[in-house]
C-alpha positions, 0 to 999 in steps of 0.5 A: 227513541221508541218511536224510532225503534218501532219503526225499524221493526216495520221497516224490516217486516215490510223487507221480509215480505219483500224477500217473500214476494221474490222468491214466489217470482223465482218459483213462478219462473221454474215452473215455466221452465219445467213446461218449457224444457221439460221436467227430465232436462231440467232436473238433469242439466238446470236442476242446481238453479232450484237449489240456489232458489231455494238457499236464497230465500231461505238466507233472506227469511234467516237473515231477516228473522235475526234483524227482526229480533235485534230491533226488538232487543234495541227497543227493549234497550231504548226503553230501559235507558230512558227509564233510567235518564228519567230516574237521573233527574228525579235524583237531582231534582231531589224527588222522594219517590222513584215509581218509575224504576223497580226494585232489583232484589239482587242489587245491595241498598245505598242508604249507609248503614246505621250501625257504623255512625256508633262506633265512637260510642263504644268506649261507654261499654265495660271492658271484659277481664283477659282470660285467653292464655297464651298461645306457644308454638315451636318450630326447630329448623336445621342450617337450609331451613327444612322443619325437623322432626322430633325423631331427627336428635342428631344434626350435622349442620352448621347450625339449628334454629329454634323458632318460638311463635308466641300468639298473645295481645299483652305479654309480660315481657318481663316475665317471659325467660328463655332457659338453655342448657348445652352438655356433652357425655362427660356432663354440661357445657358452660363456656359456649356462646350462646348460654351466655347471651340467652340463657336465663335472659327475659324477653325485655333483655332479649328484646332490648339486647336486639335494639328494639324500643319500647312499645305502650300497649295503651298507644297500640290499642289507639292504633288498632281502633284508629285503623278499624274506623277507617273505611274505604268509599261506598260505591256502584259497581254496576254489571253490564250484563246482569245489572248487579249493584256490589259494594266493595269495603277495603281492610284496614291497612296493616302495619308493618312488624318491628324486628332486631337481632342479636349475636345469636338471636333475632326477634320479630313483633306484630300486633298480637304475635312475638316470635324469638329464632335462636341460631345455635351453632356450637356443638353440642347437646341442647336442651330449650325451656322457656316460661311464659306468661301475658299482663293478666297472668295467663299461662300457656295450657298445659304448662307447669306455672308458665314453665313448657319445654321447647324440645332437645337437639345434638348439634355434631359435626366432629368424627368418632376416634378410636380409642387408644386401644384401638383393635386389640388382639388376644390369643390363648398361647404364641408359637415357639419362635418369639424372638423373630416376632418383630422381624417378620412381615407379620405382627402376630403369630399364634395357634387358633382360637384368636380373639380381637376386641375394637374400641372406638368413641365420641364424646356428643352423639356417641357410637352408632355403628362399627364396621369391621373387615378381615382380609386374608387367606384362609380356610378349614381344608384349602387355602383360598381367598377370606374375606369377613365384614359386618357392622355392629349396632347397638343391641347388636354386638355393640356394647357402650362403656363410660356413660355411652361415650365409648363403644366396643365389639369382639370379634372371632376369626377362623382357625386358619387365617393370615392377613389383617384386620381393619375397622371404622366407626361411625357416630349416632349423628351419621359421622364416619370416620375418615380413615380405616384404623388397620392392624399390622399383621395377623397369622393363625395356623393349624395342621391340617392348613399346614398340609394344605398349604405346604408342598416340594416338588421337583421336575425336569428342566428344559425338553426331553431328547426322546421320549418322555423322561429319557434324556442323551445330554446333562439333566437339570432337576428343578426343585421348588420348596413351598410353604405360604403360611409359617415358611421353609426353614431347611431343606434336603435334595439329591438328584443322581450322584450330585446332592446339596443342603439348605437352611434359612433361619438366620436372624434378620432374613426375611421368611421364605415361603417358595424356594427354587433350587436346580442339581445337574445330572451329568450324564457322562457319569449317569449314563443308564436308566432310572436315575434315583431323585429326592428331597424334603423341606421343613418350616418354621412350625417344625413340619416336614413335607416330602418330594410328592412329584418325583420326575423319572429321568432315563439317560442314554447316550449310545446311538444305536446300530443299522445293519441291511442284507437283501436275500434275493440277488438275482438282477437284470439290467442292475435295477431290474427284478422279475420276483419279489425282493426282501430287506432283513434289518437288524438294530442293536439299541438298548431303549429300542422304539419300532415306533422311531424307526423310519423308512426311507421308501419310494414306491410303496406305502412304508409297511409295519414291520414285525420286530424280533429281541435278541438279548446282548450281555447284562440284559434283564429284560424281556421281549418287550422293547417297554423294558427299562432292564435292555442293555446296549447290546441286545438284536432287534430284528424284522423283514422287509418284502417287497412283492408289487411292480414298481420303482423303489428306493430303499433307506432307513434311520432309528433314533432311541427313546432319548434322542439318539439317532442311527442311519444307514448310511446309503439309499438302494434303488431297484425296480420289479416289473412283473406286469407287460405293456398295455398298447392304446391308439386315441384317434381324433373326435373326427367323424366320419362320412358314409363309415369310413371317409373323412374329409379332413386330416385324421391323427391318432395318440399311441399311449403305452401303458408301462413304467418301464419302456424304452422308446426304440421299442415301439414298432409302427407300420402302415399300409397306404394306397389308393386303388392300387397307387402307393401312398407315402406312410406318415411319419410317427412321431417321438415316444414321450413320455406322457405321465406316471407309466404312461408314454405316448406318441402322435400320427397324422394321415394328412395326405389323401388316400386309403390307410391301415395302421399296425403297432406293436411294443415290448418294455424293458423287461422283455413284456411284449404287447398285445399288437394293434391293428386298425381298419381300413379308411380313407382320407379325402379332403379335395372337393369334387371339380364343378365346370360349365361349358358352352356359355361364358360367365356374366354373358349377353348372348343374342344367339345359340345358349346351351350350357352344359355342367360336369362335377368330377371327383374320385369319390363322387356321390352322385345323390348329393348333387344339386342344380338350380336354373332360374331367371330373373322375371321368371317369364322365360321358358328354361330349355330341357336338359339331359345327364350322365354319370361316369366314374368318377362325375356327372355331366348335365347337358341343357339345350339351347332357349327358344327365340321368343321376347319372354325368354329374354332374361337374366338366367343363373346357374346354381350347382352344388356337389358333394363326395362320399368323405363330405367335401362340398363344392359350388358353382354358379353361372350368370349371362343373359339371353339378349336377343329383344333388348334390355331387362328390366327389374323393380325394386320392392317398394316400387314393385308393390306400387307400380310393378304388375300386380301392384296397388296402384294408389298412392296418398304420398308422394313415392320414390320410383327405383327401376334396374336395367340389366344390359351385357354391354354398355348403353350408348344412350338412356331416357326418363319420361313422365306422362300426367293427365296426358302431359308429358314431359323428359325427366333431367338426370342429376335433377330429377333422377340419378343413375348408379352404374355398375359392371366392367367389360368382364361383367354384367352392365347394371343401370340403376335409376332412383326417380325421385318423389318430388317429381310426383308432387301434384295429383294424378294418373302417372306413366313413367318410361325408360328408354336406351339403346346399348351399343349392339344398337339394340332400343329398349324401353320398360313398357315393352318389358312389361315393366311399366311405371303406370299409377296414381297419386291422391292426397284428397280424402272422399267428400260426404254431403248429408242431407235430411236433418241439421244440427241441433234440429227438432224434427217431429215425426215417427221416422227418418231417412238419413242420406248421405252422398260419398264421392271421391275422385278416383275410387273410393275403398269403403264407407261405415254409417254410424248412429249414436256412436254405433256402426249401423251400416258398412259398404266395401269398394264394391257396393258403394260403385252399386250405389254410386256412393248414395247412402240411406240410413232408416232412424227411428223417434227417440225422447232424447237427442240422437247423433249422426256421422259417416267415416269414407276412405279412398284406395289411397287411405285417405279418410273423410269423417264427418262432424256429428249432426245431433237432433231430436226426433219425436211426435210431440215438441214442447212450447219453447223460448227463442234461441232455447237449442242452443245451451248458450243462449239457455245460459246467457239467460238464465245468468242475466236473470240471476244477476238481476235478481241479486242486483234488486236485492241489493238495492232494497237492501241498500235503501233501507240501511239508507233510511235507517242511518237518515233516520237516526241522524 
């Protein structure tokens, strides 16, 4: 096997040389690129292969160090296995000595220890005296099991569990004893269950008592040394990865403990430990003691002659109870009413200083805590809400009685205090009681809470007919009586003549605290002010409280009395006054309000008014309308002016301070009017032309300002005419009345002619109106009349044309006048023209056109006139002037191509639309298309479509759409119209000037160049560059462009003085450089030529077949990398080949 691993490791050092030698070739094979291509390309476009080189030598070493290292690592493996067969064999040949394997101080020795083959001998030695005591522990637990402290006494539970763990080899089972003793506050307990099943009882009772057998300490002595000579095998454990040898010893196997229970009691006994639970139940004060001791007469530490206490615990779970006594009350003295003591909702009447004592008890854990609670009404000054509660502790208000099993506190309440007391006790065990123990009723009261508490007060049913506290009907007075502590015995109330008495302390009756009685005033028996009211109330306790709120009620039942008288009288028209006007009101009332007295007036804000007294018979008042002391017949009296224009109407009304109303009983109406009319003319928004002429209607708004007008007052007149011709007046129309003193009227001036308008106006009063007068305008909505003369509209005329014009109107502005004469082609001669203004017009005379082919055309007419109010009127006028034939029009897109001045060149095919305008019809038309000098007769509906318009009235229109698919192949096109109209005229285009003649080229120019090939390398300083530019018709332009710069452009013109042979001048660079030319035509088609690159420099490096072109560079490059790979490979592949052969 060493032989074998040795030779691995030879084998992978010779592979590791193989790796070395491969890289050096890859390395040789850079190189020899860096001198073929260059060191600036390479780097720049191959320079990922040297990395790729160097990633895969430096993985092969890596690769092949590690495999170098593991061959190592097996041959150290292999030898130590051998080593470790040859040791197998010694062993079973029984060979003594082992030299070959060396000791591991790490691993523990095999041979068996010579200490355990002695172990049955120890019998011989003495056994030793027991000297150990006892070991005791104590453990209480409440009903879950959770571990009680010393300081938790009291327990609620269902149960407590005492927990005694004795640790001991020999105990004297029958002097162990369990002592329990249960008691509660009036002393112990005997009759509990559990005193008698473990009380005073040994653990041999106990332990019998839970049918557990006896058990000889001889035979668990045997066991216990049985069970310590028992040992588990020795054995290796050997540690794969550190070699350690580790012996593992089992323990002796443990027996299982023993155990029993009792009723109230389980026990528990293990080799060396006895454990005793006591399950105490019963309520109750316990207390545990137990005395202890083992065979030797060892005693617990600690102890009293083995005696230990085991602790004390109180086990309760009933609630506390209040004693008979319960909540007690004591009061120094009682009020004088006894005998309604047990009749009343309260239980307990007294005066202050009340005392209340609560007692409560529990037998077991005994009082821990008492809560008290005083509800009620209550206070020093005010009744309002009392509230007192606290708890008493002890050394806290509590104190115990009867050896702690009663408990009790004293309590104080306030001076004043009506309501109960209620409390509850809570034991030391954290009991409470369930329910509150509550008193019946408690009432203390004092003086001062009596005048706080008690009130009589009286106020007035239902709503005052007037001002407060004065009525005109029956008063009821409600008196309300109240006394919410000792309550209303009797009461006295007297409102007006009416009075009544009331007492409330029969036996029996339940106690009044709030009374409400109500007394009628009859106010046909009290009609008069300040009516007398009083009253007072007296409780239980013999106070008495008087009426503090006396209502004051005034009772008036008279209306008072209206009386007007106006001063001025001297009216027109019965309504109508010229000065001011005054009213003089007089009122007889006894309550008199100025505030209540109402005006009844339109026209004007209601004024104030100054009111004088005029006393009457019993009054002993003032001049103050305040007074209470008026009588019925006193005057007030005040006056009314009335001194601004404007309609009124005139009421009044007064109602008295306790409702009763007055009126007068009718409305008077009347106008002052002391202000004339105010006359207005509102003309329409319209404008008006050269000042004061209009071109429409014009209408005015008459508004007289006045409230009072008749509308046959208003006086209109006009004066109309024009020159001298009389004019009929616009009617004026109705007088309406428009808003508040406002009136208005409308007149429209419809009709043409010159106008002047004059108003005037007076109101009902006799006011005249300052006249209106307006200046003079004229209204002139007839636009002037415009007429040619001389030549017919839409026209064809082969002789005379001379047109002449006249624009006439009244009004005629001669400056707003235009005229345009033009023709369609704009070749022909316009004749000269002469004109004259009359007095109302112009006339334009032209003379006739001169017989010349270009002034044959289609001529229009345009006149425009204006007069001075603005009115605008056109005319226009077409004919023809026909002597040579037809006229002929192109249209736009036609124009620009083919038309004079027109491009020429098309790159599409184009669409030809020509119009031929004709005044009569034509008897016969013609389309014919030349190509290249073939000529051919164009068929209508298939190779163009006429569109005929015009009557026998009108101009004859001929539309001709030539369509594209005509001109479909390449070439120099000429298309003719020809037509002969039935005046036997023969016309055609050409002779129109309006020839078809252009050019259709699809085909871009061609470019040839010549002096460099693509991808070539060409060695030299310089390099003219020629490029040869040639198109069919003609060519527009052409740009030279040098590594993606423009280096030269031509126009049409230089490249015609070149003959289309360009020459670019390049200079050497170090890298590749590129070459391409752009060439249109003037159609717009475009040549560019593919880019040609090269590479121009004096000096060209050795290089390999094929290297310009990159995919061969490529194709190399990938096959070498590929068969490099695929050797490796390979190599790898035959060594792991002989590997596996070798180790078979």
């Amino acid at each position: 096997m060493m032989e074998y691993a040795e030779q691995m490791l030879e084998v992978y050092r010779n592979t590791w040389i193989f790796f070395g030698i491969a890289s050096l070739m890859l390395l040789a094979a850079l190189a020899a690129m860096f001198i073929g291509f260059g060191i600036p390309q390479i780097l720049r476009k191959w320079r990922w292969i040297m990395v790729l080189a160097w990633v895969l030598a430096f993985a092969g070493g890596t690769g092949l160090s590690g495999m170098e290292s593991r061959a190592e690592a097996l041959s150290e493996q292999t030898k130590v296995r051998k080593e470790t067969e040859l040791s197998e064999e010694s062993e079973l040949q029984e060979q003594p000595e082992q030299p070959e394997i060396p000791a591991e101080p790490e691993q523990p020795e095999i041979p068996v220890e010579p200490e355990q083959p002695e172990i049955p001998e120890e019998p011989e030695i003495p056994e030793e005296p027991d000297s150990t005591p006892p070991e005791v522990s104590v453990v209480w637990r409440d009903a879950q099991g959770r571990e009680l402290e010393p300081e938790a006494f009291y327990q609620t539970g269902m149960e407590l569990l005492l927990e005694l763990t004795i640790l001991e080899e020999n105990l004297d089972m029958e002097a162990v004893r369990i002592y329990l003793e249960a008691e509660n506050a009036l002393g112990k307990l005997s009759d509990i269950p559990e005193l008698e099943e473990i009380h005073g009882k040994t653990w041999a009772y106990l332990r019998e008592k839970a049918g557990l057998e006896e058990l000889d300490p001889e035979e668990a002595q045997e066991d216990n040394e049985e069970e310590a000579e028992q040992k588990p095998e020795e054995g290796d454990k050997t540690d794969s990865e550190d070699g350690d040898h580790k012996t593992d010893t089992e323990e002796p196997e443990k027996k299982d403990p023993i155990e029993g229970r009792g009723e109230y009691f389980e026990i528990r006994e293990e080799p060396g430990m006895f454990r005793l639970t006591i399950h105490l139940k019963t309520e109750a004060i316990y207390q545990v003691s137990a005395r202890i001791q083992d065979e030797a007469g060892n005693i617990p530490e600690g102890s009293s002659e083995g005696y230990i206490s085991l602790g004390s615990f109180c086990l309760d779970r009933t609630e506390p109870l209040m004693s008979p006594e319960g909540i007690s009350l004591e009061a120094q003295s009682q009020t004088f009413i006894e005998k309604l003591i047990n009749q009343v909702t309260f239980g307990y009447f007294c005066k202050p200083d009340l005392t209340v004592r609560i007692q409560a008890e529990d037998l077991l854990s005994g009082i821990g805590e008492i809560t008290y609670i005083c509800e009620g009404m209550g206070g020093e000054n005010k009744l309002e809400p009392v509230r007192i509660s606290g708890a008493a502790h002890p050394g806290d208000g509590l104190v115990y009685e009867e050896n702690g099993s009663k408990a009790c506190m004293i309590l104080s309440l306030p001076h004043s205090f009506t309501g109960s007391i209620r409390a509850q006790a809570e034991d030391r065990a954290g009991i409470r009681m369930e329910k509150w123990t509550e008193t019946k009723g408690i009432l203390i009261e004092t003086a001062k809470m009596h005048e706080e508490t008690s009130c009589a007060r009286a106020s007035v049913e239902g709503t005052p007919g007037g001002r407060n506290h004065f009525y005109r009907e029956d008063v009821s007075i409600k008196f309300v009586m109240e006394d919410t502590f000792s309550g209303i015995r009797s009461l006295q109330i007297q409102a007006g003549n009416q009075k009544e008495e009331h007492h409330f302390e029969k036996e029996g009756e339940e106690i009044r605290r709030m009374t409400e009685h109500i007394l009628t005033i009859p106010a046909g028996e009290n009609n008069r002010n300040e009516i007398p009211i009083s009253g007072s109330l007296t409780d239980f306790a013999g106070h008495s409280t008087e009426l503090v709120e006396i209502p004051a009620v005034h009772i008036d039942i008279t209306s008072p009395k209206i009386e007007v008288k106006w001063l001025n009288q001297d009216v027109r028209n019965e309504r109508y006054y010229q000065a001011d006007q005054t009213a003089r009101i007089t009122i007889w009332e006894r309550n008199f309000l100025p505030g209540q007295v109402q005006l009844e007036l339109t026209g004007m804000d209601s004024p104030s008014l100054s009111w004088a007294h005029r006393p009457g018979d019993g009054c002993g008042g003032s001049a103050a309308y305040e007074s209470l002391n008026h009588s019925d017949g006193c005057a007030w009296t005040a006056d009314l002016v009335f001194d601004k224009d404007g309609e009124y109407s005139f009421g009044i009304s007064c109602q008295d301070a306790a409702g009763n109303r007055g009126t007068y009983e009718k409305t008077d109406t009347f106008v002052i009017d002391k202000t004339p009319p105010v006359l207005l003319v509102h003309w329409d928004h319209a404008e008006p032309v050269n000042d004061h002429y209009y071109a429409d209607s014009r209408s005015a708004v008459i508004e007289i300002k006045e409230r009072n007008l008749f509308p046959g007052d208003l006086k209109a007149s006009a004066q109309a005419g024009d020159r001298g011709e009389k004019t009929a007046l616009p009617k004026l129309g109705e007088l309406r009345q428009w808003e508040e003193g406002s009136f208005r009227a409308g007149i429209t001036f419809s009709e043409d002619g010159r106008y002047r308008l004059e108003l005037q106006c007076m109101d009902l009063a006799g006011n005249e109106a300052q006249a209106y007068c307006s200046e003079e305008f004229v209204i002139d909505q007839t636009p002037p009349e415009l007429v040619f003369e001389g030549v017919e509209d839409c026209s064809a005329n082969q002789g005379a044309a001379a047109v002449k014009m006249r624009a006439m109107d009244r009004n005629f502005d001669p400056d707003k006048t235009q005229v345009s004469f033009t023709g369609s082609n704009g070749t022909g001669q316009l004749p000269a023209s002469v004109s004259s203004n009359e007095e109302e017009g112009l006339t334009i005379l032209w003379g006739d056109f001169e017989q010349v082919p270009e002034n044959d055309d289609l001529y229009r007419i345009k006149a425009k006139a204006e007069d001075l109010a603005g009115n605008a009127a056109e005319a226009e006028l077409t004919f023809s002037v026909n002597r040579f034939g037809s006229a002929y029009e192109l249209e736009e897109n036609t124009k620009l191509l083919a038309g004079p001045g027109g491009i020429r060149y098309a790159s599409q095919e184009p669409e030809l639309v020509i119009t031929e305008y004709n005044p009569d019809f034509l008897d016969y038309y013609q389309v014919t298309s030349s190509r290249e000098g073939e000529t051919r007769e164009l068929k209508e509906g298939r190779d163009y479509q006429v569109e005929r318009t015009g009557t026998k009235d009108t101009w004859k229109t001929y539309r001709y759409q030539i369509g594209k698919e005509n001109f479909e192949k390449e070439g120099i096109y000429l298309v003719t119209l020809y037509s002969e109209d039935r005046a036997k005229n023969a016309s055609n285009n050409r002779m129109k000037e309006k020839s078809l003649e252009f050019i259709v080229d699809k085909t871009g120019p061609s470019v040839v160049v010549t002096g460099a090939k693509d991808w070539e390398r060409i060695r030299g300083r310089k390099l003219e560059l020629l490029a040869d530019v040639r198109d069919a018709y003609a060519l527009a332009g052409a740009q030279v462009f040098v590594n993606g710069q423009c280096r030269a452009s031509y126009d049409r013109g230089m490249l015609r003085e070149l003959d289309g042979m360009l020459s670019c001048p390049v200079s050497g660079a170090k890298a590749w450089q590129t070459f391409y030319v752009k060439a249109w035509d003037e159609a717009g088609n475009l040549t560019e030529t593919k880019p040609i690159r090269f590479l121009l420099a004096e000096e060209i490096r050795f290089r390999f077949p094929g290297d310009d072109d990159p995919k061969v560079v490529w194709a190399v490059w990938i096959a070498g990398s590929l068969m490099l790979a695929g050797g490796c490979l390979l190599a790898v592949y035959g060594i792991r080949r002989r590997f596996r052969a070798e180790r078979d």
